[in-house]
LUMNU-246931 format. One record per residue: residue in one letter; x, y, z of N, C-alpha, C, O in turn. Coordinates in steps of 0.1 Angstrom, whole numbers, padded with zeros to 4 digits, always signed. Each point is the difference from the previous one (the first is absolute). Layout:
BEGIN
aXYZXYZXYZXYZ/...
***
This chain:
BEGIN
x-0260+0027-0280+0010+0010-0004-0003+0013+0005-0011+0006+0003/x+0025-0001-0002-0009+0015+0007+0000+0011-0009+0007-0002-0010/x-0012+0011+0010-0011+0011-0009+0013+0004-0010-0003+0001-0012/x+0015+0000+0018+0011+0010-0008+0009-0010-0006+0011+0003-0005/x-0016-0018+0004+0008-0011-0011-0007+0002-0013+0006+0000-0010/x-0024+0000+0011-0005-0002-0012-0002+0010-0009-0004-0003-0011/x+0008+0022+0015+0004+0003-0011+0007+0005-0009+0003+0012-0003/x+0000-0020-0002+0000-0003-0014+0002-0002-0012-0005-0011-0003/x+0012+0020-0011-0006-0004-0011+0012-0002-0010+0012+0002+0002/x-0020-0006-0014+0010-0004-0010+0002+0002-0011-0008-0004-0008/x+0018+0011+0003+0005+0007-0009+0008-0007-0012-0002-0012-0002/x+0010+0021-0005+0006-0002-0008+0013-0005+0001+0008-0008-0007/x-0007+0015+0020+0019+0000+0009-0001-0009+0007+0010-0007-0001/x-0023+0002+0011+0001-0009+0007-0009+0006+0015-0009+0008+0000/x+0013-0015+0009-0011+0005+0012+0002+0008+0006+0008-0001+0009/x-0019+0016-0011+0004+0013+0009-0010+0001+0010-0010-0006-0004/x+0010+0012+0016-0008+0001+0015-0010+0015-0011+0005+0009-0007/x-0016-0013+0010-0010+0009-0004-0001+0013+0014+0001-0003+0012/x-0003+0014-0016+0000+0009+0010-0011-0003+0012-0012-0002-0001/x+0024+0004+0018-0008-0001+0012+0007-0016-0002+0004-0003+0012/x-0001-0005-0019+0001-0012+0008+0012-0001+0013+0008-0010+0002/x-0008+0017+0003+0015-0002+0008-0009-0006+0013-0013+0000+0000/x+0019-0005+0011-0006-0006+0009-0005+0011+0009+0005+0011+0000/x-0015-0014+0007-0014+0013+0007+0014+0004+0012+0008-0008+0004/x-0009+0019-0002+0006+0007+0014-0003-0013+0013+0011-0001+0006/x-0018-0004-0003-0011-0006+0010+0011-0014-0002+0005-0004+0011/x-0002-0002-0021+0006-0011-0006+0016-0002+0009+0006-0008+0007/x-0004+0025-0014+0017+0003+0003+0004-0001+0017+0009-0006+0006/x-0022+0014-0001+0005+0001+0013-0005-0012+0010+0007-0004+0010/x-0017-0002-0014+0001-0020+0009+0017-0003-0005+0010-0001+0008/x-0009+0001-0021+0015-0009-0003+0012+0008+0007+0010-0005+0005/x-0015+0021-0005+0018+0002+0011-0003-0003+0013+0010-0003+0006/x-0022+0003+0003-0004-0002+0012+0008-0014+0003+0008+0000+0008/x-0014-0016-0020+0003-0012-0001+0020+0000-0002+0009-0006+0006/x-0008+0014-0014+0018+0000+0001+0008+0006+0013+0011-0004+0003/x-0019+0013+0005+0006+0005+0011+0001-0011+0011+0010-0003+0007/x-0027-0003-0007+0001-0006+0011+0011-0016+0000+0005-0007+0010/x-0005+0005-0025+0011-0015-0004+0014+0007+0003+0010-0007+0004/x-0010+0019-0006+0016+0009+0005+0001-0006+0015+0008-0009+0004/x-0019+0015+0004+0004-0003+0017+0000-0012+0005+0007-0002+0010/x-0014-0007-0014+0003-0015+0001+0011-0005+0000+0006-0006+0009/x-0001+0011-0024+0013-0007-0001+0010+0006+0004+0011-0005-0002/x-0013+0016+0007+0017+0008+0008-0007-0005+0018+0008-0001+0009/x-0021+0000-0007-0002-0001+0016+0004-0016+0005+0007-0002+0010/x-0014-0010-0021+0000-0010+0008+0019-0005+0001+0004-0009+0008/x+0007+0016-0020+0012-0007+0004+0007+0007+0009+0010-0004+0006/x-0018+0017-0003+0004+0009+0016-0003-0008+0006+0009-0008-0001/x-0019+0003+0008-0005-0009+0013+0007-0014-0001-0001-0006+0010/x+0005+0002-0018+0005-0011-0002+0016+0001+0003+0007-0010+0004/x-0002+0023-0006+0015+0003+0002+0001+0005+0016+0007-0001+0009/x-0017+0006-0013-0001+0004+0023+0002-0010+0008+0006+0001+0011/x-0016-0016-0017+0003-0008+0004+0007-0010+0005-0002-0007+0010/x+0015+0007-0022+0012-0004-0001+0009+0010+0010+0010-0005+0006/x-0012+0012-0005+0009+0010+0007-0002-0002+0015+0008-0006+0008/x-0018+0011-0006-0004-0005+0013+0001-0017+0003+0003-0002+0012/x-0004-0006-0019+0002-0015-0001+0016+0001+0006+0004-0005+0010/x+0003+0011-0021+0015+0000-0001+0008+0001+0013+0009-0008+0004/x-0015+0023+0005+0004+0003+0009+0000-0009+0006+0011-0005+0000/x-0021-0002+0010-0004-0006+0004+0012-0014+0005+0004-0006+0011/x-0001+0005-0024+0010-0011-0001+0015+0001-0001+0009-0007-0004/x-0010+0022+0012+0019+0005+0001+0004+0008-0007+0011+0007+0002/x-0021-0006-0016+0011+0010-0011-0003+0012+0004-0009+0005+0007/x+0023+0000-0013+0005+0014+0006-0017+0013-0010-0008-0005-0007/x+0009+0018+0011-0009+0007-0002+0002+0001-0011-0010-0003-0006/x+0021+0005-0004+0003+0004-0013+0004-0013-0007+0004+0003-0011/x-0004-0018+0014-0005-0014-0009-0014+0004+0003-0006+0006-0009/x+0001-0008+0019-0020+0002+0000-0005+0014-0012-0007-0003-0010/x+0011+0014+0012-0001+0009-0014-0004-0002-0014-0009+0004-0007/x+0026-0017+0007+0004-0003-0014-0009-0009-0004-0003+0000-0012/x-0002-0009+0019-0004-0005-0001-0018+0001-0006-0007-0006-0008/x+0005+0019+0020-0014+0004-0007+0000+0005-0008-0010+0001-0007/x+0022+0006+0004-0001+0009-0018+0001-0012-0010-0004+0000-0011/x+0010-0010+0017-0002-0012-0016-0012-0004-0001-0004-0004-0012/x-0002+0003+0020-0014-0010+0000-0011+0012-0005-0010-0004-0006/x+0012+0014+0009-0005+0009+0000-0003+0003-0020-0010-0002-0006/x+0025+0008+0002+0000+0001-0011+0002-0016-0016-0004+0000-0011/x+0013-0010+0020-0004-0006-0002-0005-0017+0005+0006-0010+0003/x-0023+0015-0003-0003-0013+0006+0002-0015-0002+0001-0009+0008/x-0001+0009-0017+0002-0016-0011+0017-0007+0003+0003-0012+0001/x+0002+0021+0000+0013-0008+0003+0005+0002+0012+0007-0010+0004/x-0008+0022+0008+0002-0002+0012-0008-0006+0013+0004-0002+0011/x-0017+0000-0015-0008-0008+0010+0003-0013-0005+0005-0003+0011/x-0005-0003-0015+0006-0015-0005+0014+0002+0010+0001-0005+0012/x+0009+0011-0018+0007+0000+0009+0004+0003+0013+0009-0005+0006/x-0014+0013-0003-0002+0003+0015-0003-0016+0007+0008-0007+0005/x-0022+0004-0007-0003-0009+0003+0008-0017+0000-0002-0009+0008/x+0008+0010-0017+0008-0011-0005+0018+0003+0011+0009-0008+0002/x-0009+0021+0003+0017-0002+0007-0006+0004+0013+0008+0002+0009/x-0024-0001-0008-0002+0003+0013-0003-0015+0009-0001-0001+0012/x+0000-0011-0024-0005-0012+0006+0013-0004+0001+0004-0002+0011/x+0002+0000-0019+0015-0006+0004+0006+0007+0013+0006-0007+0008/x-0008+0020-0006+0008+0008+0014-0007-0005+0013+0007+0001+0010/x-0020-0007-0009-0008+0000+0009+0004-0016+0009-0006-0004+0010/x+0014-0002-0017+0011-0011+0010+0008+0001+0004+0006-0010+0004/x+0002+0025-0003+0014+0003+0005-0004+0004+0008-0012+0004+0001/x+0028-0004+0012-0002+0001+0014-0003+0015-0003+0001+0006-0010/x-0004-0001+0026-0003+0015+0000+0015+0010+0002+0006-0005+0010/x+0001+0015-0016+0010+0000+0001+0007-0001+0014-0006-0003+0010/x+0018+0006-0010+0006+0000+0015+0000-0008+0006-0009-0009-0001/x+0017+0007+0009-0002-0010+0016-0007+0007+0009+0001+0012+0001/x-0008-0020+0007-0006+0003+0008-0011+0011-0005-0002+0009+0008/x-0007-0007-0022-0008+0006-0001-0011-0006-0005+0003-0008-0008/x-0020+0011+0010-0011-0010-0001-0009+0014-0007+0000+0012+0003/x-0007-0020-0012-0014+0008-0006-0011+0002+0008-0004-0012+0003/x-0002+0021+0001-0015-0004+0006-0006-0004-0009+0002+0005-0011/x-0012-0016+0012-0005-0008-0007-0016+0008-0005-0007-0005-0009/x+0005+0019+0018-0013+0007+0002+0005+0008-0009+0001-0004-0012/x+0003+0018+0014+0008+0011-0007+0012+0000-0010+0002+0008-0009/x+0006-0020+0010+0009-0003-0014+0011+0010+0003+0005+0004-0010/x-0001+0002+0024+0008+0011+0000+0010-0013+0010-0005-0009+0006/x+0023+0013-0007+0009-0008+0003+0003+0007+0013+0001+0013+0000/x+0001-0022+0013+0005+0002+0012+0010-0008+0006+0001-0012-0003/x+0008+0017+0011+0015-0008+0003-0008-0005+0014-0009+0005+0007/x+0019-0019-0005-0003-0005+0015-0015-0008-0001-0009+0003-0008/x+0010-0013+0019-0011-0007+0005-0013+0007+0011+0001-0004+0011/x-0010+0011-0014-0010+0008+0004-0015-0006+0000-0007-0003-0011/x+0002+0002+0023-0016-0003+0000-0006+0006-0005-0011-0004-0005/x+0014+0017+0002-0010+0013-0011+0007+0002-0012+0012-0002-0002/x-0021+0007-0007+0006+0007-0009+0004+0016-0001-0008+0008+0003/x+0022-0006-0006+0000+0020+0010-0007+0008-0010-0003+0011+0002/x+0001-0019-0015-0009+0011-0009-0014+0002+0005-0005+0008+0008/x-0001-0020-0016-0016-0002+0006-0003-0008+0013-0013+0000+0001/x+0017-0005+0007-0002-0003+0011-0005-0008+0003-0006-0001+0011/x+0005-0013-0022-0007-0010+0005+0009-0013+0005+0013-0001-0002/x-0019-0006+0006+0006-0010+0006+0005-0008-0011-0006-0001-0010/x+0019-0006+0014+0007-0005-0009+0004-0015+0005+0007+0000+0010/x-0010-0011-0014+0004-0014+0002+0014-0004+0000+0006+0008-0008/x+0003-0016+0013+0015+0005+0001+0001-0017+0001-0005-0008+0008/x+0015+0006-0022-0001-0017-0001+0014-0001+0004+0009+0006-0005/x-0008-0015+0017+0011-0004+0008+0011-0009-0006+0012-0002+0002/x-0018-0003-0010+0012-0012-0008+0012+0011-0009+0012-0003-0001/x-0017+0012-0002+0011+0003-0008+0010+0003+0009+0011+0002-0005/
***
C-alpha cells in the first residue's frame, strides 16, 4: 500500500485523513508523467493507423477528400471505421479498374490510360496480358 492510503484514523464521525496524508509531490508527478504519456499513445497510435488508411485509400483511386474522411474517422473514431474501411475495401478490390481502356500499376497503385511497357508515374516495367 502506498504511504498516503495508511493514514488514517477513527473517530466518532467516521474516517478522517490525519494531517500530511495526501499523496508525496514525487507520487503526483510519476502519475501525471504516467497519464501524459497514456494521452500520446492513445491520440498517436490512431494517427498512424489513420495515415495509414489514407494513404492505403489513395492508392486505390479515392479522391483526396474520401482519403481525408476517411482518416479523420479512423483517426477519431477507431473501433468503428477501421473495421470498416477494411471490410468495403476488400469487397472494392474485385472491381474492374474504372474506365475503358484504363489499368492500375500494379507497383505505385496510381491509374494510367492505354497499353504501355512503363509505368508514366514510377517507371517500372509493366507486364501487358494479351487475352484481354
Amino acid at each position: 500500500m502506498a504511504e498516503w492510503q495508511t493514514r488514517w484514523t477513527q473517530n466518532p464521525v467516521g474516517l478522517t485523513p490525519r494531517v500530511g496524508s495526501t499523496p508525496t509531490s514525487g507520487t503526483k508527478d510519476k502519475n501525471l508523467i504516467l497519464q501524459r504519456k497514456m494521452w500520446a499513445i492513445g491520440i498517436l497510435i490512431p494517427f498512424l493507423i489513420g495515415l495509414w488508411v489514407a494513404m492505403d485509400a489513395r492508392k486505390r483511386g479515392y479522391s483526396p477528400l474520401k482519403a481525408f474522411g476517411w482518416f479523420l474517422g479512423v483517426w477519431l473514431l477507431l473501433i468503428v471505421f477501421l473495421p470498416l474501411y477494411l471490410i468495403l475495401r476488400s469487397r472494392s478490390a474485385g472491381k474492374a479498374s474504372p474506365g475503358k481502356d484504363t489499368y492500375v500499376c500494379p507497383y505505385c497503385g496510381r491509374l494510367y490510360k492505354g497499353k504501355v511497357l512503363f509505368c508514366p508515374y514510377c517507371g517500372q516495367r509493366l507486364e501487358q496480358d494479351d487475352s484481354l
